[in-house]
MOPAC internal coordinates of N, CA, C and O (Angstrom, degrees):
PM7 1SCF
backbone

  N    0.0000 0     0.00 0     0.00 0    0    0    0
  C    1.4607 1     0.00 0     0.00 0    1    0    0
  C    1.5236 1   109.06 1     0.00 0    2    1    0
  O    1.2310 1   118.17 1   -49.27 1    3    2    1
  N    1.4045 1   121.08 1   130.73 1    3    2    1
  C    1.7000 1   130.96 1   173.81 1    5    3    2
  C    1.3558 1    95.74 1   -74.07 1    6    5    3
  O    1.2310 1   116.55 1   -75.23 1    7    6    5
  N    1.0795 1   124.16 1   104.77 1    7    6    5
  C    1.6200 1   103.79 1   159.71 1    9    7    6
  C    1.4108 1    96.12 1  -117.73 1   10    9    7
  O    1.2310 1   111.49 1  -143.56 1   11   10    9
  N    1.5010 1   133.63 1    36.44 1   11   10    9
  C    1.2929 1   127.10 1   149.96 1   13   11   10
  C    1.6760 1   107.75 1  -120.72 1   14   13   11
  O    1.2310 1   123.24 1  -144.33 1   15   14   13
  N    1.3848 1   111.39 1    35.67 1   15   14   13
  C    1.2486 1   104.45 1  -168.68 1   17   15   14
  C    1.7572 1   133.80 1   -19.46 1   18   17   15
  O    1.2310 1   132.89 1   133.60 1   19   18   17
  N    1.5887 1    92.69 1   -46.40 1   19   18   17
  C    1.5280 1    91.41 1   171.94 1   21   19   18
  C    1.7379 1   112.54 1  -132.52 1   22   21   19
  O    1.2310 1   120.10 1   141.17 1   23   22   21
  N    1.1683 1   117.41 1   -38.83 1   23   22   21
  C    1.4084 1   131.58 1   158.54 1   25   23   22
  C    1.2601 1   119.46 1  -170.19 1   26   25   23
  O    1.2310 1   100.86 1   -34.92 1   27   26   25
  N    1.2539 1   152.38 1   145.08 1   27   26   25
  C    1.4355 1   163.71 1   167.60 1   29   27   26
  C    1.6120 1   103.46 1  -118.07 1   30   29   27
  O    1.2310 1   136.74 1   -33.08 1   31   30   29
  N    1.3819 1    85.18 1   146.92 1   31   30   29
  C    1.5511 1   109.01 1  -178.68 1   33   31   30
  C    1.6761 1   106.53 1  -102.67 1   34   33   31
  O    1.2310 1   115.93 1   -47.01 1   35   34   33
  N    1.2826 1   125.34 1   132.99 1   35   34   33
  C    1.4732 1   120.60 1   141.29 1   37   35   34
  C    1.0695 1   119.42 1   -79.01 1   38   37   35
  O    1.2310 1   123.93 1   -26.43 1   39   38   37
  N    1.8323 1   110.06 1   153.57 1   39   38   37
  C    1.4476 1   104.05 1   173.68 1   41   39   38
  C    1.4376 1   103.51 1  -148.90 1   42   41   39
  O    1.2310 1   125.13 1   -59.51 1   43   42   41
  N    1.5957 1   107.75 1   120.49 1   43   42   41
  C    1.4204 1   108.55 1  -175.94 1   45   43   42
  C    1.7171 1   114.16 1  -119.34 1   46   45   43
  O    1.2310 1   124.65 1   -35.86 1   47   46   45
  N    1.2270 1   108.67 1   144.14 1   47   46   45
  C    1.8252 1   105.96 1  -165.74 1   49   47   46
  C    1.1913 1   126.07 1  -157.92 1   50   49   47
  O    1.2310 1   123.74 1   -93.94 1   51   50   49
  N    1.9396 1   110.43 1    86.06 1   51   50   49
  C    1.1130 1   113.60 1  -173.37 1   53   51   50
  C    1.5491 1   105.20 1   -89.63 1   54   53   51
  O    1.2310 1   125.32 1    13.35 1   55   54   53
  N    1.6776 1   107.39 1  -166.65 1   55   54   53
  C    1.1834 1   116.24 1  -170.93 1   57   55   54
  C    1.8992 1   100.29 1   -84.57 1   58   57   55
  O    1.2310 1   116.40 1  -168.08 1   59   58   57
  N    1.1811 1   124.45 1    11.92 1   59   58   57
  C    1.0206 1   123.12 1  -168.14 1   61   59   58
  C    1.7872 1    93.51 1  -113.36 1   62   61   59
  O    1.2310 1   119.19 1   108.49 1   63   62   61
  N    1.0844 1   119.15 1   -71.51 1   63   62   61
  C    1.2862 1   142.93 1  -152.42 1   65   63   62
  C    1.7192 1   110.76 1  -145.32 1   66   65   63
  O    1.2310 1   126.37 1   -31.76 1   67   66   65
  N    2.1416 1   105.35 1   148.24 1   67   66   65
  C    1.1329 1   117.09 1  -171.27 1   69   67   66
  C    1.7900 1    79.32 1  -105.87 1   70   69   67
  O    1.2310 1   127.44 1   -12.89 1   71   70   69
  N    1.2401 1   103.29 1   167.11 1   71   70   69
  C    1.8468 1   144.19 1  -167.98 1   73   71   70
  C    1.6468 1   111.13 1  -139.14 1   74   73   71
  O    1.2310 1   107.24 1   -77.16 1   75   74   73
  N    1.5808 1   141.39 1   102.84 1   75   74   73
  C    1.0218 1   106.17 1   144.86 1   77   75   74
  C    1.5894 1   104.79 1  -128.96 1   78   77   75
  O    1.2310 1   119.64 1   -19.35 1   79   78   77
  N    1.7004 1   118.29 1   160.65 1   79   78   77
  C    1.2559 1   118.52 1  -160.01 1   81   79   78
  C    2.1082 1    86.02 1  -146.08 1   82   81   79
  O    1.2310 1   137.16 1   -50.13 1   83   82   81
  N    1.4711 1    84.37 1   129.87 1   83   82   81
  C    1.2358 1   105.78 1  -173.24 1   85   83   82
  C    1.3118 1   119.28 1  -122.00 1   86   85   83
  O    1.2310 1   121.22 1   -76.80 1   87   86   85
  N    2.1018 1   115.28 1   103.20 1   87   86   85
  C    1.0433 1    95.05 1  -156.53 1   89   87   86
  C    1.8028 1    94.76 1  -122.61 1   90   89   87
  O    1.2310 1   112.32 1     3.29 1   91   90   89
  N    1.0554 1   132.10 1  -176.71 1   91   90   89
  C    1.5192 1   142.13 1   166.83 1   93   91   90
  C    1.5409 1   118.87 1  -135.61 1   94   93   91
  O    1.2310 1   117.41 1    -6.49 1   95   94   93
  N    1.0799 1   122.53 1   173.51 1   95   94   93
  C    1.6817 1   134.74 1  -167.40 1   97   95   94
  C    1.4415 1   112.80 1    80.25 1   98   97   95
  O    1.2310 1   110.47 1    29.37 1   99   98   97
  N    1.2701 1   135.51 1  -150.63 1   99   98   97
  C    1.5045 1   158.31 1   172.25 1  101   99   98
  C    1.3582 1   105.77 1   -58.87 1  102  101   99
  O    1.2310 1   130.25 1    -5.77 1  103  102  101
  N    1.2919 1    97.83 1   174.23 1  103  102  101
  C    1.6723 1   116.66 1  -171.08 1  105  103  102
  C    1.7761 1    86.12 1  -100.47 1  106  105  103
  O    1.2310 1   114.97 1   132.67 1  107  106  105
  N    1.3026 1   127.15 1   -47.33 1  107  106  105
  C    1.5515 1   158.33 1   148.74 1  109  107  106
  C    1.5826 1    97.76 1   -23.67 1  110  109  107
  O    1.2310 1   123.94 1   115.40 1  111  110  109
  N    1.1795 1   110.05 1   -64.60 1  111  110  109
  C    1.7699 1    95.61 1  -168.55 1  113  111  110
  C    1.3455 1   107.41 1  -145.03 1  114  113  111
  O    1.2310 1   118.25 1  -115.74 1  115  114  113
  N    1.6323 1   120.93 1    64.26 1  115  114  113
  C    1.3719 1   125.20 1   176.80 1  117  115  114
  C    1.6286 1   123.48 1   -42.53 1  118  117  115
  O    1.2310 1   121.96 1   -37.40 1  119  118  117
  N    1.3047 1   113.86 1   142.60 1  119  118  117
  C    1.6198 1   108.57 1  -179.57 1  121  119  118
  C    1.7773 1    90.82 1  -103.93 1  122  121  119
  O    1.2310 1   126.16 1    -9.94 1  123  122  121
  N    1.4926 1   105.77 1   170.06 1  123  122  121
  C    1.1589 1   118.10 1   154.52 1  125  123  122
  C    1.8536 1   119.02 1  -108.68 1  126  125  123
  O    1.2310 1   130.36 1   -24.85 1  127  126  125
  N    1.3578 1    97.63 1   155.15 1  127  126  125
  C    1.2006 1    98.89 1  -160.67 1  129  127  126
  C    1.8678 1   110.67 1  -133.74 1  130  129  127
  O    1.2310 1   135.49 1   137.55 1  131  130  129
  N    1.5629 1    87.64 1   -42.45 1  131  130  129
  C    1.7479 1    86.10 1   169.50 1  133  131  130
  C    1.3193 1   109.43 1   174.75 1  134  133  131
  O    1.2310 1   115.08 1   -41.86 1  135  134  133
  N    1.3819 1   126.94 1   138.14 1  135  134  133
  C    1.8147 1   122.02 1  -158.16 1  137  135  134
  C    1.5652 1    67.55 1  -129.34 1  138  137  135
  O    1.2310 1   129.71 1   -20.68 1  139  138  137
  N    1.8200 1    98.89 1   159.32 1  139  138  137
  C    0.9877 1   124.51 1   168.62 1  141  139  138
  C    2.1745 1   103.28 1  -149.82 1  142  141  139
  O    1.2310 1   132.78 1   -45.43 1  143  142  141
  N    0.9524 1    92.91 1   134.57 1  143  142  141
  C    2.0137 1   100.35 1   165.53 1  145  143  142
  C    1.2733 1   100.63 1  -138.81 1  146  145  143
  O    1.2310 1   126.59 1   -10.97 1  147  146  145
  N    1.5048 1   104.92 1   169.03 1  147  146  145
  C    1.5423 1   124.94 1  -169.80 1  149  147  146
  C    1.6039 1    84.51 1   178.41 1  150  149  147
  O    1.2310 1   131.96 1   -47.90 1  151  150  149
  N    1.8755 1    94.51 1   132.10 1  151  150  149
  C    1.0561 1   128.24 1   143.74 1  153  151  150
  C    1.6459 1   133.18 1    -2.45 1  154  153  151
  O    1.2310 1   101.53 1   -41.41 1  155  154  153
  N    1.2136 1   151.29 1   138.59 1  155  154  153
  C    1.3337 1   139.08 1  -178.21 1  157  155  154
  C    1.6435 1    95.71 1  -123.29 1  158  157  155
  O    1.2310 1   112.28 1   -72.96 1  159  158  157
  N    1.2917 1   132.17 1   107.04 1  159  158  157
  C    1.6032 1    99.79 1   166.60 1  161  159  158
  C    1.7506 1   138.48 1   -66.54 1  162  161  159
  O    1.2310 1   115.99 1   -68.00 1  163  162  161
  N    0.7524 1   125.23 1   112.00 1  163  162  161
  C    1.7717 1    91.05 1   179.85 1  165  163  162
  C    1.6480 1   133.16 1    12.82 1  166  165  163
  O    1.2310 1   130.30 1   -58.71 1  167  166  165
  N    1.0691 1    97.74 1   121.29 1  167  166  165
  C    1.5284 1   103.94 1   176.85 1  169  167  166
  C    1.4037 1   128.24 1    92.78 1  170  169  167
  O    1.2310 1   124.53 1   135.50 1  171  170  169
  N    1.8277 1   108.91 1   -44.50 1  171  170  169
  C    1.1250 1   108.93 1   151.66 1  173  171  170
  C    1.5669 1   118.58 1    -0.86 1  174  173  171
  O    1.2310 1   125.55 1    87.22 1  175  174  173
  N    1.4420 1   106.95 1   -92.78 1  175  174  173
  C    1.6223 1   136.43 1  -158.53 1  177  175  174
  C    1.5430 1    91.61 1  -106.54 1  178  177  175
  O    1.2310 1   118.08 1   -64.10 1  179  178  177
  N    1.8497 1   121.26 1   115.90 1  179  178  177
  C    1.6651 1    94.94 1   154.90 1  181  179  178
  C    1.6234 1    91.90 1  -131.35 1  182  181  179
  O    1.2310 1   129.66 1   -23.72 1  183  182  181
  N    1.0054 1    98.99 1   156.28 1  183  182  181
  C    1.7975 1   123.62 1  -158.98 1  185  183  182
  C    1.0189 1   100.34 1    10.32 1  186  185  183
  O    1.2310 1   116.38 1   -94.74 1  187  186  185
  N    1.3989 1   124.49 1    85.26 1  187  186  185
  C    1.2724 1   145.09 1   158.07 1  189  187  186
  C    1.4887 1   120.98 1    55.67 1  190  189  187
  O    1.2310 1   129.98 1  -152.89 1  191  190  189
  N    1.1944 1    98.37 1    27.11 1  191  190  189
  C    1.7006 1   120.19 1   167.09 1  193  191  190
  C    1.7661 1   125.56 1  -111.73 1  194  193  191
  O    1.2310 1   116.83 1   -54.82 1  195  194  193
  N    1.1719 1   123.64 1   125.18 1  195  194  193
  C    1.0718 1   132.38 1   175.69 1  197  195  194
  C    1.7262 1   129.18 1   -63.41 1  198  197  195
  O    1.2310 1   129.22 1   -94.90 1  199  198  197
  N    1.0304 1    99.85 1    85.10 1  199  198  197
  C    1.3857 1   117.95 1  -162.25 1  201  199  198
  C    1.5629 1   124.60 1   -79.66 1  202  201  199
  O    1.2310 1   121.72 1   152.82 1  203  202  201
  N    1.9088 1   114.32 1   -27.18 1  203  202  201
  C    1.2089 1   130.94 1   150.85 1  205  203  202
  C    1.3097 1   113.70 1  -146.55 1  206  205  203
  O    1.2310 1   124.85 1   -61.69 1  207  206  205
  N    1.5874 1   108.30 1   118.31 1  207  206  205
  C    1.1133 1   113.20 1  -167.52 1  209  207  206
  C    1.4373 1   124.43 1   -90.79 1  210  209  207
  O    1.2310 1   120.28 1   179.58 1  211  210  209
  N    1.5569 1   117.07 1    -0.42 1  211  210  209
  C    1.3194 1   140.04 1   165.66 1  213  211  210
  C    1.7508 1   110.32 1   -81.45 1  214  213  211
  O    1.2310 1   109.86 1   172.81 1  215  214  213
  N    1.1659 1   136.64 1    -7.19 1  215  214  213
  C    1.2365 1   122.08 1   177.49 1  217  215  214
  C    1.6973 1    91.59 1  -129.25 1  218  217  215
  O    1.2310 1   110.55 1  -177.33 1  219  218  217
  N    1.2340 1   135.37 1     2.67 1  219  218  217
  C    1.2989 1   120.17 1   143.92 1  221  219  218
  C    1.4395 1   124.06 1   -77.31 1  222  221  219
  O    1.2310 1   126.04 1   146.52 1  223  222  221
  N    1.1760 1   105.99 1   -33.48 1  223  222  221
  C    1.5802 1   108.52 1  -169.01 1  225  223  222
  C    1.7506 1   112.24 1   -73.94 1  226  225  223
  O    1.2310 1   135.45 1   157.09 1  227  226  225
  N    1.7178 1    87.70 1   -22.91 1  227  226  225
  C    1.7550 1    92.92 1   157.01 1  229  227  226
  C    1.4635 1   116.32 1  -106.65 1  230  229  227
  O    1.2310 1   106.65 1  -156.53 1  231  230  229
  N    1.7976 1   142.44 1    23.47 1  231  230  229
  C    1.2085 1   115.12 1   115.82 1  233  231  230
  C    1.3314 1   129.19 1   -78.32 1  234  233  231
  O    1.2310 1   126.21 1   168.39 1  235  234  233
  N    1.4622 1   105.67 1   -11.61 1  235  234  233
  C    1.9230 1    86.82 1   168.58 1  237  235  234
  C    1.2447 1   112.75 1   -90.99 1  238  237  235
  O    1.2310 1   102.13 1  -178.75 1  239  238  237
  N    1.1136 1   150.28 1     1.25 1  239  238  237
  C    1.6778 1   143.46 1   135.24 1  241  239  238
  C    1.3505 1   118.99 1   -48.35 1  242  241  239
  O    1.2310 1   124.06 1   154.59 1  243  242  241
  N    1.2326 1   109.81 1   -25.41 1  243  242  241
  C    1.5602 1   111.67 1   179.82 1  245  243  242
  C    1.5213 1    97.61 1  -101.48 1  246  245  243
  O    1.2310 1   120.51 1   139.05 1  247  246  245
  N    0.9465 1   116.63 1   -40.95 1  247  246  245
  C    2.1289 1   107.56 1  -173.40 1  249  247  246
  C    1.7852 1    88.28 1   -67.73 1  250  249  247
  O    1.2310 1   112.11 1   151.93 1  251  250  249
  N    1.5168 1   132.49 1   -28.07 1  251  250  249
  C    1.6670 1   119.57 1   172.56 1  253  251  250
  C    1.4463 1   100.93 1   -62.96 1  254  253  251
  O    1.2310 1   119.42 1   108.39 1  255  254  253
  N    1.4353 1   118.72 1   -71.61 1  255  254  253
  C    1.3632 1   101.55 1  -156.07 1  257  255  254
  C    1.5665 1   116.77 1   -83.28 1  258  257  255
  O    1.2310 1   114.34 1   146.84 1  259  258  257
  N    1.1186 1   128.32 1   -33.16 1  259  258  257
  C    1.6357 1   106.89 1   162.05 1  261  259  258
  C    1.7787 1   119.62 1   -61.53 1  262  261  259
  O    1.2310 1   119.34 1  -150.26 1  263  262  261
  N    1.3244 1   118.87 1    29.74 1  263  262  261
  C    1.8186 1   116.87 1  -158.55 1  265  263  262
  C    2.0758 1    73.80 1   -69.15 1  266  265  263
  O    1.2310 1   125.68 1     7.42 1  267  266  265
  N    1.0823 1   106.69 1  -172.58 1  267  266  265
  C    1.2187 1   132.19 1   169.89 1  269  267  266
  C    1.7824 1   122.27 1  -153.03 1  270  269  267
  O    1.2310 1   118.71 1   -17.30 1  271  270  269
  N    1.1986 1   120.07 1   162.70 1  271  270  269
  C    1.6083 1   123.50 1   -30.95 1  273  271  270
  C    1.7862 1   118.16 1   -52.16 1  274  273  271
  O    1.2310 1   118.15 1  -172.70 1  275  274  273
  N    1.0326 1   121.13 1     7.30 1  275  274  273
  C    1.3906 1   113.81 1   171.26 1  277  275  274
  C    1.4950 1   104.00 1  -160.15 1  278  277  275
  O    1.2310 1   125.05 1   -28.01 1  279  278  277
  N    2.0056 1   107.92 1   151.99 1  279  278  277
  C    1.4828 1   106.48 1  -175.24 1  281  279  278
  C    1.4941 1   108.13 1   -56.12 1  282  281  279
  O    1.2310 1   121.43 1   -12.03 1  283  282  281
  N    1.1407 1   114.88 1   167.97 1  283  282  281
  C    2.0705 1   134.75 1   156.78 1  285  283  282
  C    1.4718 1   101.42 1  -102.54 1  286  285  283
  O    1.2310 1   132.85 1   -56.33 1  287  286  285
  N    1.5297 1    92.78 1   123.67 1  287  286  285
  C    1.2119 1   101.00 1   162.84 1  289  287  286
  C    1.6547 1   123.39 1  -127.56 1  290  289  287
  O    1.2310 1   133.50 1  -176.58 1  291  290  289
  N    1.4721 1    91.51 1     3.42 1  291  290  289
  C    1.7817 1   102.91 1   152.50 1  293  291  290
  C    1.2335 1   121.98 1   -29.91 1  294  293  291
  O    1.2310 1   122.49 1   -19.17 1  295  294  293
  N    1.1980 1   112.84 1   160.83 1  295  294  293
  C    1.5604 1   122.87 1  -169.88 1  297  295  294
  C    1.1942 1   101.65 1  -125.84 1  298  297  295
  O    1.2310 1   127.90 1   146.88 1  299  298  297
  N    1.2491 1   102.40 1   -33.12 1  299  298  297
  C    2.2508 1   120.21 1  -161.71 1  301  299  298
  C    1.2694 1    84.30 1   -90.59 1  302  301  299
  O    1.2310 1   132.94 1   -63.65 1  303  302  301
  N    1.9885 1    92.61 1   116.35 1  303  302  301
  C    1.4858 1   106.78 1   177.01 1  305  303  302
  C    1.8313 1    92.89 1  -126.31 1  306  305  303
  O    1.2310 1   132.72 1   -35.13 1  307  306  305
  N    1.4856 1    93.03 1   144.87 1  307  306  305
  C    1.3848 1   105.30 1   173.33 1  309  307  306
  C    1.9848 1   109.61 1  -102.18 1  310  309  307
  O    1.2310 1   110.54 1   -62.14 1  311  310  309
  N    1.1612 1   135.39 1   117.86 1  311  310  309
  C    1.1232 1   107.33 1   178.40 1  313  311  310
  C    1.9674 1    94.10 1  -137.85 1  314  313  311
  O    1.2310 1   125.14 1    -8.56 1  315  314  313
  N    1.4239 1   107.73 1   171.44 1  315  314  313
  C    1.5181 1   126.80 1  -168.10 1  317  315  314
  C    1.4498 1   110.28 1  -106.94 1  318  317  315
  O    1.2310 1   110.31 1   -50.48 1  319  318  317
  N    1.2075 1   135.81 1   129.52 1  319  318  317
  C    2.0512 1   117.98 1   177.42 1  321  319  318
  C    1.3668 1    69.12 1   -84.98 1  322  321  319
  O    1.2310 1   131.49 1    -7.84 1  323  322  321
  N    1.4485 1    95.42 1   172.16 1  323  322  321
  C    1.8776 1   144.61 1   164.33 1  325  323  322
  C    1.7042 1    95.37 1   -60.80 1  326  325  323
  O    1.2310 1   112.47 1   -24.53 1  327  326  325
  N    1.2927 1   131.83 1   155.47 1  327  326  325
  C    1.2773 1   137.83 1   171.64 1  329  327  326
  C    1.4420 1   110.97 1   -72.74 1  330  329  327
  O    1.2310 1   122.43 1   147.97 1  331  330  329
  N    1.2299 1   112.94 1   -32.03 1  331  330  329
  C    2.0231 1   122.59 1  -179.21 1  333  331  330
  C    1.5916 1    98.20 1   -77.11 1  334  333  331
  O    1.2310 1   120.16 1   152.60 1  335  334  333
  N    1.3728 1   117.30 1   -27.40 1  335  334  333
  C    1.5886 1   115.89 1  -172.87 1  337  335  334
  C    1.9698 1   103.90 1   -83.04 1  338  337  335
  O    1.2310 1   102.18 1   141.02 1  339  338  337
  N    0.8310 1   150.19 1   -38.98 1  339  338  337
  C    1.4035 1   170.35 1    75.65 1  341  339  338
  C    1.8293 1    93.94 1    69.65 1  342  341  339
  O    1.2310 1   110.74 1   -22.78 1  343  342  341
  N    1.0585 1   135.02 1   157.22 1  343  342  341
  C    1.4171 1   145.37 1   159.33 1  345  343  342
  C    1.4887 1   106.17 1  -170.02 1  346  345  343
  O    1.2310 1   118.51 1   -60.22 1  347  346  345
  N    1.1256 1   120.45 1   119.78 1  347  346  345
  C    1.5825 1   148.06 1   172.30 1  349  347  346
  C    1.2798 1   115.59 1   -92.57 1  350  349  347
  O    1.2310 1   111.22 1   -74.60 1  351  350  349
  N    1.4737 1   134.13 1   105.40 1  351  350  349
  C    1.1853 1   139.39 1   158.23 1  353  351  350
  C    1.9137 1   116.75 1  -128.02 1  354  353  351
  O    1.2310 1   125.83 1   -29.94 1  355  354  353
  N    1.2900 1   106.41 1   150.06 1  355  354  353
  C    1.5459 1   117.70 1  -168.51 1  357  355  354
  C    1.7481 1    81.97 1  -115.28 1  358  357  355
  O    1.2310 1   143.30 1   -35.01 1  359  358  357
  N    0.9503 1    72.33 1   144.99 1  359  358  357
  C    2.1075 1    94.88 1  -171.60 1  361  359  358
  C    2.4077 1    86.88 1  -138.76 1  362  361  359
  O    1.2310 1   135.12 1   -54.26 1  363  362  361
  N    1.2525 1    88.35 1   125.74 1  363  362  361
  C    1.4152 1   112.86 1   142.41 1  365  363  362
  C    1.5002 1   141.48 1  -117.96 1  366  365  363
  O    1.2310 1   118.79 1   -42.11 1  367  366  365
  N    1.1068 1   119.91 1   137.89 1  367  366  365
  C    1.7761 1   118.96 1  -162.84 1  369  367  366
  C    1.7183 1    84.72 1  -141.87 1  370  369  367
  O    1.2310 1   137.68 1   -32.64 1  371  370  369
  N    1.9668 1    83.36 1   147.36 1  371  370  369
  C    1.2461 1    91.16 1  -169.88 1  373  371  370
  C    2.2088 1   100.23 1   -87.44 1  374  373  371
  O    1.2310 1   117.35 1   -17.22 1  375  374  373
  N    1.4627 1   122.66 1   162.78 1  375  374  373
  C    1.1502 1   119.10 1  -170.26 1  377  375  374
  C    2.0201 1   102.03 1   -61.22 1  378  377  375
  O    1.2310 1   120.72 1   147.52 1  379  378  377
  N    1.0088 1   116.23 1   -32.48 1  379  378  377
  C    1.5834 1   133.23 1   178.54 1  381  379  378
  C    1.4609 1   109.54 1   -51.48 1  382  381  379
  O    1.2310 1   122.30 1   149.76 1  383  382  381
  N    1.4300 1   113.20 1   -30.24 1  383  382  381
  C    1.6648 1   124.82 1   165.28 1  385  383  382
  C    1.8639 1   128.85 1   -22.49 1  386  385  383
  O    1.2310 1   124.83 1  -120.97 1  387  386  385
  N    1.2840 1   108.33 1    59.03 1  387  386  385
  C    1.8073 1   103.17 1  -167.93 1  389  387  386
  C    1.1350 1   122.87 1   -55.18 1  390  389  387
  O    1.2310 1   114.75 1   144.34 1  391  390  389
  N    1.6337 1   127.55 1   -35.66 1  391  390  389
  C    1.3330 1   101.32 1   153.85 1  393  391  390
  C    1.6434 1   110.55 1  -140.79 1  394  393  391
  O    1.2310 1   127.06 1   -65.40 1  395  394  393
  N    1.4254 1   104.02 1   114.60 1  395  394  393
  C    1.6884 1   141.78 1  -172.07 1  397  395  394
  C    1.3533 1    98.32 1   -52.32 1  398  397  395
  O    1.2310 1   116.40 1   144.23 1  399  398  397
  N    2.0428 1   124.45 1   -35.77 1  399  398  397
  C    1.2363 1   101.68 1  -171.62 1  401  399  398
  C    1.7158 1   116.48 1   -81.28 1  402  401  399
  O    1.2310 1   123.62 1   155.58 1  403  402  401
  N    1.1701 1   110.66 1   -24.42 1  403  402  401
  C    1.5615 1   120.39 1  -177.55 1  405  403  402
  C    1.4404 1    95.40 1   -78.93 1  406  405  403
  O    1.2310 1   110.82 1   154.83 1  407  406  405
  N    1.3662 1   134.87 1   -25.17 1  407  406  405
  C    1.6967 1   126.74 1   176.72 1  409  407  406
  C    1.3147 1   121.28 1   -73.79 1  410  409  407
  O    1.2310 1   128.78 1   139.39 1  411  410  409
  N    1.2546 1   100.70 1   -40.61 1  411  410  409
  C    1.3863 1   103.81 1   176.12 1  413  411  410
  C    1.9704 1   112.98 1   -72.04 1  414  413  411
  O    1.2310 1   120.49 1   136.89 1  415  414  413
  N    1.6403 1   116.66 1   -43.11 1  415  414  413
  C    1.0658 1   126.19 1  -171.08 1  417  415  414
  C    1.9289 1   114.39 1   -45.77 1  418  417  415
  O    1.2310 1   131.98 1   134.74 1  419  418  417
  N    1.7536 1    94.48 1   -45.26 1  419  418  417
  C    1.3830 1   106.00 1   172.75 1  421  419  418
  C    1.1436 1   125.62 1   -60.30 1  422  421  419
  O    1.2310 1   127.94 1   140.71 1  423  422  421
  N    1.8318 1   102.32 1   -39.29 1  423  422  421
  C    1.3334 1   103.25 1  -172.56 1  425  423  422
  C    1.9198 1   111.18 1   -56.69 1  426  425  423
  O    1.2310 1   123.31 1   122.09 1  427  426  425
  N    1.3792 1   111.25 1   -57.91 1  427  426  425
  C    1.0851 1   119.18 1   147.05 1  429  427  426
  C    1.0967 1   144.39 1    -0.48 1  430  429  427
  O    1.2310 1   121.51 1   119.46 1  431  430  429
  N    1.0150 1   114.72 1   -60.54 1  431  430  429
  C    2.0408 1   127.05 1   179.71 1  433  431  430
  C    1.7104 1    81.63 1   -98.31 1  434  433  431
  O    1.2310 1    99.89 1   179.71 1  435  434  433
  N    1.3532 1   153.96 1    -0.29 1  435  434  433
  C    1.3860 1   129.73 1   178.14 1  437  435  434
  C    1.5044 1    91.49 1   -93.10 1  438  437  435
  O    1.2310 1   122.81 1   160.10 1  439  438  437
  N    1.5062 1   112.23 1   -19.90 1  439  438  437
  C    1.9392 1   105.38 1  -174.70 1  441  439  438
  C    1.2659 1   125.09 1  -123.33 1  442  441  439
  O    1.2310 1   124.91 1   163.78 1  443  442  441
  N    1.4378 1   108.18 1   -16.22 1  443  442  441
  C    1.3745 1   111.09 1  -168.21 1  445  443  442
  C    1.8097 1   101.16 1   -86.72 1  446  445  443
  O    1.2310 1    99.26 1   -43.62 1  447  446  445
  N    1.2904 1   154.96 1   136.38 1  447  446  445
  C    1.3524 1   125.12 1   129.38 1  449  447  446
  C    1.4972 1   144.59 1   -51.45 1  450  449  447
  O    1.2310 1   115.87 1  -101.73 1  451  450  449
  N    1.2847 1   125.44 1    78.27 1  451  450  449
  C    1.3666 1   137.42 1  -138.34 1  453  451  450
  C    1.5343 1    91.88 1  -109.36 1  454  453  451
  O    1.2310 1   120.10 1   180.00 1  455  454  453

């Protein structure tokens, strides 16, 4: 299976510092292609919340184009939530359900905080 068909981006983003890692080939035998980090200042990021989204969105323009050995200009980003950011719910619907997308949607906004 290609699951790097052409290239994928990682993207990692603590309250400290941005991560991105740019790799190509297989899921089987990934290549590397080009990592880039940059700095977070204060406030930016606090406990893993996005706090200004105008001076992140320009360290990840800067963790793209200084990446090394060459910029990313990928778009296809792969990224992970935090385990505390995460919410797990099991939803059952009966087969009689006519339309599943508005059933499920409610169910949703009755549990999720979205």
């Amino acid at each position: 299976m290609s699951f790097f068909k052409k290239k994928s981006v990682g993207l990692d983003i603590s309250d400290t510092s941005l991560k991105v890692l740019e790799l190509s080939g297989s899921l089987e035998a990934p290549k590397f292609v080009s990592y880039g980090r940059t700095p977070l200042a204060a406030g930016i990021v606090k406990n893993g919340e996005v706090v200004d989204k105008e001076k992140l969105a320009e360290a990840l323009s800067k963790a793209f184009s200084a990446a090394i050995p060459t910029s990313i200009s990928n778009k296809k980003i792969l990224f992970a939530l935090p385990e505390k950011r995460v919410f797990l719910e099991k939803f059952s619907f009966s087969q009689e359900t006519e339309d599943l997308d508005v059933a499920i949607n409610e169910r949703v906004s009755e549990r999720i905080p979205i």
